[in-house]
C-alpha positions in Angstrom: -89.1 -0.1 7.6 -88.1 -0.2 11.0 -91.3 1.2 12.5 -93.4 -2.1 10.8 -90.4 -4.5 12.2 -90.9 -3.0 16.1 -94.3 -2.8 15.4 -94.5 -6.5 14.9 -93.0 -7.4 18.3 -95.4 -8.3 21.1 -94.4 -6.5 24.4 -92.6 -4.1 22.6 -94.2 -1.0 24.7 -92.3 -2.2 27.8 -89.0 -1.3 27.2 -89.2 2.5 26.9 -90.9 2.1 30.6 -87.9 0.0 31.8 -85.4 2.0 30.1 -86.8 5.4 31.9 -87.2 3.8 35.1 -83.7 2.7 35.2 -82.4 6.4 34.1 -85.0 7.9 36.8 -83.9 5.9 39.4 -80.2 6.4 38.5 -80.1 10.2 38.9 -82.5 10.4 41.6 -79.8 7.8 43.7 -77.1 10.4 42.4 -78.5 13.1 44.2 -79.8 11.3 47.4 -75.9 10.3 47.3 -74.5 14.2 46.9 -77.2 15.5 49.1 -76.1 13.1 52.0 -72.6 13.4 51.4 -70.0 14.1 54.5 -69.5 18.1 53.9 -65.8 17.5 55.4 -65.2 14.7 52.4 -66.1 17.2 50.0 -63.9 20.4 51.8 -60.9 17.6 51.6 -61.5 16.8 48.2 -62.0 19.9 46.7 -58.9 20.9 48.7 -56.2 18.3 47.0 -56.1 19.9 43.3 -54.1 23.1 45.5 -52.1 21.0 47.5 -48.4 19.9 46.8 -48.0 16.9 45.2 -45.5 16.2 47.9 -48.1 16.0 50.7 -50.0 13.0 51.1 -53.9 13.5 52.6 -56.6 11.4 54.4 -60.4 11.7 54.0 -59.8 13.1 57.6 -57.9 16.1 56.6 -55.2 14.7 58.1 -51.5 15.2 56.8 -49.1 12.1 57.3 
């Protein structure tokens, strides 16, 4: 039933296009972004889960 109903909409074909250009684009950004990232922002980041809750820390690395 549903295949006749999409069937019956003129332009229909577009949207799987749109929709996999959107996802496409989407995940190629999200690596452009974590390939680019600052290295140090990422040490700093993945430092804080063993840090004491106590200490407060900058992007820098910084301890106030």
């Amino acid at each position: 039933m549903y295949k006749n109903v999409l069937q019956a909409i003129d332009g229909i074909e577009i949207y799987p296009l749109i929709s996999f250009t959107i996802f496409f684009v989407f995940f190629l950004g999200l690596i452009v972004y974590v390939v680019l990232m600052d290295k140090k922002y990422v040490q700093v980041m993945s430092g804080i889960a063993c840090e004491d809750e106590t200490e407060e820390t900058t992007i820098d690395g910084l301890r106030q």
